[in-house]
N, C-alpha and C positions, 0 to 999 in steps of 0.2 A: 937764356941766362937764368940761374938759380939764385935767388933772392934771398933764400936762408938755407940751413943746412938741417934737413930730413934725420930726424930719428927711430930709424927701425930696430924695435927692440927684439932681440933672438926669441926661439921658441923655448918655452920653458922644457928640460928634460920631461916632468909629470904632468900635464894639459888639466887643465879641470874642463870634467863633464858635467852633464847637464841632473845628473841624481846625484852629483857630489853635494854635502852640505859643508857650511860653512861658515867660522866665526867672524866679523873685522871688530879692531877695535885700537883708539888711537885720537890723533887730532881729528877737526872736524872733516878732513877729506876721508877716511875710516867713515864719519857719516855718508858721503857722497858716493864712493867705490859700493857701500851696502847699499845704500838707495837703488844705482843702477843697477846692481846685480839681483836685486829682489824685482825691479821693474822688469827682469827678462828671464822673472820664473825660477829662479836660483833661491835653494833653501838656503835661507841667512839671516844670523842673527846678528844684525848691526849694531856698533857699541853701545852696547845693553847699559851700561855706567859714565854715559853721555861724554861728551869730551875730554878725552886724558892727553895730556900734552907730553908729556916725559916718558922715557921711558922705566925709571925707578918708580913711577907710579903704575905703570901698566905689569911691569911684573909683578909689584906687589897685589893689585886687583889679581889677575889671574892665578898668582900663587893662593891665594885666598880662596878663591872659587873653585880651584880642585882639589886645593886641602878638605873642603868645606868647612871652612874658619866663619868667624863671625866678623863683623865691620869693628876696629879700631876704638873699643870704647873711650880712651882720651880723646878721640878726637871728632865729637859731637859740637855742634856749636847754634849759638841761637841766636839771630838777627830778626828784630821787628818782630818780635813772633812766631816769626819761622825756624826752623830747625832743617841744620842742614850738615854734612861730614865733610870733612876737610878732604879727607878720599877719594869722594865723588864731584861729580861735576852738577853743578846748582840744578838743575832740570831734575836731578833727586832731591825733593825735600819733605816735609813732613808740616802738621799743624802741633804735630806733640813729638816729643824723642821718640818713645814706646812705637808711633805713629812711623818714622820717619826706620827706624831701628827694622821694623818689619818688612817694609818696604824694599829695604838695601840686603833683608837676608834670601828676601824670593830672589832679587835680583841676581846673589850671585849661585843660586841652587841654580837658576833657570841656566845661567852663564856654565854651570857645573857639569850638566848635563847635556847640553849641547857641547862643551870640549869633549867629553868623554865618547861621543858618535860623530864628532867632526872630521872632515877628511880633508879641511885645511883652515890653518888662521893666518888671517890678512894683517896685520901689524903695521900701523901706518905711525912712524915717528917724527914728532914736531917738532921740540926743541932739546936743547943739554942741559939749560937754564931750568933748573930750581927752586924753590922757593920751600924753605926750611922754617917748620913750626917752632921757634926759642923754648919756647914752656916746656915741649914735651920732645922736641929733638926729632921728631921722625919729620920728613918729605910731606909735603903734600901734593893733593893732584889741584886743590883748588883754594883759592883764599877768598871765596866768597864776600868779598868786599871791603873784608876788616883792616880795621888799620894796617898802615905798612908795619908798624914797630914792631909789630906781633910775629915778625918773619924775618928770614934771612936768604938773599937771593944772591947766586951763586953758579957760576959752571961749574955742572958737575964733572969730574976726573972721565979720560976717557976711558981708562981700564978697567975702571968703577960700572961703569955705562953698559959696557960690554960685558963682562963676569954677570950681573943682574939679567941679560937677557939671554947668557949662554947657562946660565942655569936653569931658566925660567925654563927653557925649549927645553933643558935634555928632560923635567922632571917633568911635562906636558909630555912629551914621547913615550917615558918611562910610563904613564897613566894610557893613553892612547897611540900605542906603537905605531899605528897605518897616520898620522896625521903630521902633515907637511905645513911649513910655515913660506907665508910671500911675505918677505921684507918691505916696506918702501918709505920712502923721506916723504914730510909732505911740502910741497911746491907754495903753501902759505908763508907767509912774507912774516916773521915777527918785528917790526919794525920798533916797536915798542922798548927793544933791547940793544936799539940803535943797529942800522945794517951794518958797521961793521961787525959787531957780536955774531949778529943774527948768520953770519956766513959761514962765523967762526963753529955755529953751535951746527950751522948744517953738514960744514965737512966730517966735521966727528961723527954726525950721524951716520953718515955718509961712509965714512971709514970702517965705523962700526958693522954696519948690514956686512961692506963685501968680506970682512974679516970671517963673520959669523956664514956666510956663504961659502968659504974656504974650508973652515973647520968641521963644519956640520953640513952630512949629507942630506937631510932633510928641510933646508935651510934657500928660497931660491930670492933672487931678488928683481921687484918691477922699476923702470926708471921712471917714474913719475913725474919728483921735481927734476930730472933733467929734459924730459920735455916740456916742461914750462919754462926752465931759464934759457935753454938754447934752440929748441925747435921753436917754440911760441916766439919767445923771447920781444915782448912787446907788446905794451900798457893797454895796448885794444882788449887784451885777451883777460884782464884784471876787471872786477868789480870797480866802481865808482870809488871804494875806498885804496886802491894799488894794492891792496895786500892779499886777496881771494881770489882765485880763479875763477871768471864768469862761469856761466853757461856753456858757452860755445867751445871756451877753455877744456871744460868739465868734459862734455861730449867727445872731445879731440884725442884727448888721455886717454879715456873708457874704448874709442873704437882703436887706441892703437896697443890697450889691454887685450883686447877681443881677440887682434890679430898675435898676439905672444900667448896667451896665457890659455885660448879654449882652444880644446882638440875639434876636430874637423865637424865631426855631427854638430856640436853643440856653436860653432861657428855658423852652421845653415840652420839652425835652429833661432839664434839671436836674427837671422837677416827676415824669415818668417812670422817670428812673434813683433818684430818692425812693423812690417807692413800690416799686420793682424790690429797694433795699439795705434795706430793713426786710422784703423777705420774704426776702434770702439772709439778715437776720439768727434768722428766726424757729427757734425748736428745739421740733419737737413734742413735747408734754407725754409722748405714751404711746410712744416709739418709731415704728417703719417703719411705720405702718399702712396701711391702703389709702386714706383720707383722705387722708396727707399722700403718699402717691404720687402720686395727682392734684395734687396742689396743687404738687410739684417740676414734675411733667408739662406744668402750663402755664408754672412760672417755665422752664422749658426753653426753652419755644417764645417767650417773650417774649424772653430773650437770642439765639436765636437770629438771631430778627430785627435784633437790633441788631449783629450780629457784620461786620458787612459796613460799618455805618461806627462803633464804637470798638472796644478792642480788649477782649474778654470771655473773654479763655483762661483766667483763673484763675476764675472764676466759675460759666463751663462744664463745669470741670472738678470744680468741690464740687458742683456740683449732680448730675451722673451719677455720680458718688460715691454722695452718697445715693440714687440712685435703683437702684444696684447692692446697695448694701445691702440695699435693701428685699427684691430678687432675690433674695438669698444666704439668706431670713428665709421666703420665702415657695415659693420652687421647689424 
């Protein structure tokens, strides 16, 4: 008897391989999708301008960052000292503007230049809900704490939503013609906007991607939160707070990514570099022994071989670490 209902997501037409690089940027699962894909050796640059929730904030960052624009000088602001941009997400901030100003221009040169050799960007969108700066009329991506009065919160239009990101993509293409866009919702819960809103802002998301999947050939889409609300579908799989996908959540998504999204090498590649990161994680019970010298001995020789196509310097370097140890216990 089947106890819930299996979500296998199709093979994407374009597979990412294992020399693709690539951008995410988005809500905090944009942070998680990068984390795992850099944990399995994947060149990527994960949301470099920390948490953007909307998506009228994320084309405007990216639009920014292949124009090579400057950050928003209305929209600077100073809390306790700190200096921080309505733009970015607070994890950018500064002890002086001048300070903080610099800061957010490497950011989006460094974001500049990785679109420009990218060969895909992950786009992970959270909410429709925005929050609108009164004084100065433009969207923000963050309100940094300040009073509510100072804003105005709002679903944004879903036409509005769409146009913003079908622009974004064709003028990213028009810059970088070989670079493919993964769509995906994120599976985080805004509760804060009451779940009924909160459904409301997902389906539009939601509408939004397969539209832009339809229209644009370079355009594909991951189901993410639809294997949280109907595969998972149940609070074991949520953080302590109901609204984040645990762990075991997180890992469920990522291996049923693996299976849609990597072409066949780089699928036996993730199942090698597994077994490879559970033995750099192992810590022998009794010290240096001669046991666990052979057992570095061959995780040696397996990085080594890999050394030639990803890059394994930090790896290679704990591991002759301990095998110097051992030396220093024994000679």
């Amino acid at each position: 008897m089947q106890f819930h209902t299996e979500l296998t997501p199709g093979k994407l037409p374009e597979p990412l391989r294992l020399t693709d690089r690539i951008v995410t940027i988005g809500s905090c699962f944009a942070d998680v999708m990068g984390r795992q894909l850099a944990d399995h050796k994947l060149t990527v640059l994960a949301n470099p301008f920390g948490t953007v929730f909307n998506p009228v904030s994320i084309s405007k960052l990216l639009t920014l960052a292949v124009d090579g624009g400057e950050p928003d000088e209305a929209l600077y602001v100073e809390r306790n000292g700190i200096w921080f941009h309505y733009d970015f997400h607070s994890s950018c901030w500064g002890h002086s503007r001048q300070a903080l100003q610099t800061q957010l221009t490497g950011l989006l040169d460094t974001t500049r230049q990785a679109l420009l050799r990218a060969d895909w960007l992950v786009v992970t969108l959270g909410t429709a809900m925005v929050y609108r700066h009164t004084e100065t009329g433009r969207v923000v991506a963050n309100c940094h704490k300040m009073p509510s009065e100072l804003f105005e919160k709002y679903l944004y239009a879903h036409e509005h939503l769409r146009d913003e990101l079908q622009q974004l993509i064709r003028k990213l293409r028009r810059t970088n013609p070989g670079l493919r866009v993964l769509l995906t919702v994120s599976p985080v819960r805004h509760t804060r906007d009451t779940l009924p809103v909160n459904q409301v802002s997902k389906s539009m998301l939601r509408v939004i991607c397969h539209e832009l999947t339809v229209w644009e050939n370079a355009v594909q889409y991951f189901p993410a939160y639809e294997i949280m609300v109907d595969d998972l579908r149940d609070y074991r799989f949520y953080e302590a707070d109901l609204i984040h996908p645990n762990a075991q959540a997180q890992e469920y998504i990522f291996e049923k990514f693996v299976q849609s999204a990597f072409d066949t090498e780089l699928r036996t590649f993730v199942t090698e570099w597994d077994s490879i990161r559970k033995s750099l994680a192992h810590r022998p019970l009794h010290g240096p022994t001669k046991a666990h010298q052979a057992f570095l001995q061959q995780l040696l020789t397996k990085l080594e071989r890999l050394q030639d196509r990803i890059d394994v310097t930090d790896e290679l370097a704990r591991v002759r670490s301990g095998l110097t140890d051992y030396k220093n216990v024994y000679v």
